[in-house]
C-alpha positions as CSV (number, residue, x, y, z in Angstrom):
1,X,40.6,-13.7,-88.7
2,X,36.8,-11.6,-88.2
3,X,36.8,-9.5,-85.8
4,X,33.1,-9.1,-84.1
5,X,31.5,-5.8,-83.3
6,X,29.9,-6.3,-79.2
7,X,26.4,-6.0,-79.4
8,X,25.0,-3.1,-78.1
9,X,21.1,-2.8,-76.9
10,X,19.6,0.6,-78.8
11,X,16.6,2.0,-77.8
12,X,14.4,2.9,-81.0
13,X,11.7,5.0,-81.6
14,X,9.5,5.2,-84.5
15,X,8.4,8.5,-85.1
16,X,5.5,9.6,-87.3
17,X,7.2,9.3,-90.7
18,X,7.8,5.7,-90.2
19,X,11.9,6.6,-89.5
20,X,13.7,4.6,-86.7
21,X,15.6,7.3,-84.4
22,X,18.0,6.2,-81.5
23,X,16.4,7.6,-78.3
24,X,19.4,7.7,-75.0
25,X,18.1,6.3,-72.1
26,X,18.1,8.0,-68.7
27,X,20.5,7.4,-66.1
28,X,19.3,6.6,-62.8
29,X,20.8,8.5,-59.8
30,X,23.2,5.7,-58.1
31,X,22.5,6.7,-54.7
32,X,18.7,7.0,-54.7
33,X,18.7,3.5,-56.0
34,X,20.6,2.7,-53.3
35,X,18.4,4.4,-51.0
36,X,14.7,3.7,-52.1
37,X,12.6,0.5,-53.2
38,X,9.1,0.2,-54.9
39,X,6.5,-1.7,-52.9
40,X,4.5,-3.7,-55.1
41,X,1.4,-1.3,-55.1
42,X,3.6,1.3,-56.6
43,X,4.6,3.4,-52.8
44,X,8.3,4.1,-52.5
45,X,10.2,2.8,-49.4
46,X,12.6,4.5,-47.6
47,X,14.7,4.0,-44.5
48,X,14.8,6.4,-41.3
49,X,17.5,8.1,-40.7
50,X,18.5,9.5,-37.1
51,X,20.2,6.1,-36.3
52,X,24.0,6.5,-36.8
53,X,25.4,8.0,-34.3
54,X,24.4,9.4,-30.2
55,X,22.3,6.0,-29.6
56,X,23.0,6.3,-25.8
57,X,21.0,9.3,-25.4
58,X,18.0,7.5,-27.8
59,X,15.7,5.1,-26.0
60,X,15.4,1.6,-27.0
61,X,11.8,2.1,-27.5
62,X,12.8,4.8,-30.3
63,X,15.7,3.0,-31.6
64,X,13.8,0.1,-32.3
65,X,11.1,2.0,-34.5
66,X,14.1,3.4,-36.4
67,X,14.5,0.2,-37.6
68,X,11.7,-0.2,-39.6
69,X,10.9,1.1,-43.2
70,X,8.6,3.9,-43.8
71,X,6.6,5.2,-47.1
72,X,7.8,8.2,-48.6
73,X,5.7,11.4,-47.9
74,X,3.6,11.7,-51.2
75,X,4.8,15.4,-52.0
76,X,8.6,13.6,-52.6
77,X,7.3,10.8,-54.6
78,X,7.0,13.2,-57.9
79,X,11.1,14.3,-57.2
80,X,12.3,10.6,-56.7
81,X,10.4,9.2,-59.4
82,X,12.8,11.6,-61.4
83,X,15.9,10.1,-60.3
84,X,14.9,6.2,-60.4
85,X,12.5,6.0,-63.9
86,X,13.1,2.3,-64.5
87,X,11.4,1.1,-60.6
C-alpha cells in the first residue's frame, strides 16, 4: 500500500544565481478582509460605522446615509493595503 504525500502550493523565487528559494507568503489580516472591498478602479470600500446602537436619538435621514458604503480616506489606503496584499 503507497501512501501519497498532499500537495502543497510553494511559492518560488528565482534569484540571481539561477537557484529556486521558497519564499512564505503573507497572511492577510482576517478582520480587515472582513471589513474592506476593492472597487474595481483600485479604491478600497468601507462601511460606516455609528449604526449599532442609540438609533432612536439618530434621524432617519442620517440613519439612512449610514447605510451606504464610503471610500476609504486616501492617507489609510497605504496602512490597509498592508494588512489585505492579495485585493
Amino acid at each position: 500500500m503507497k501512501l501519497e504525500t498532499p500537495k502543497l502550493e510553494i511559492t518560488k523565487a528565482v534569484t540571481e544565481h539561477k537557484e529556486e528559494i521558497d519564499v512564505p507568503k503573507i497572511k492577510s489580516n482576517r478582520g480587515a478582509m472582513k471589513r474592506f472591498k476593492v472597487t474595481g478602479s483600485g479604491k478600497i470600500k468601507r462601511a460606516k460605522g455609528f449604526k449599532g446602537h442609540l438609533l432612536s436619538s439618530k434621524g432617519k435621514k442620517r440613519k439612512r446615509n449610514l447605510r451606504h458604503s464610503t471610500t476609504v480616506a486616501a492617507v489609510e489606503q497605504k496602512n490597509i493595503r498592508k494588512l489585505i496584499p492579495y485585493l
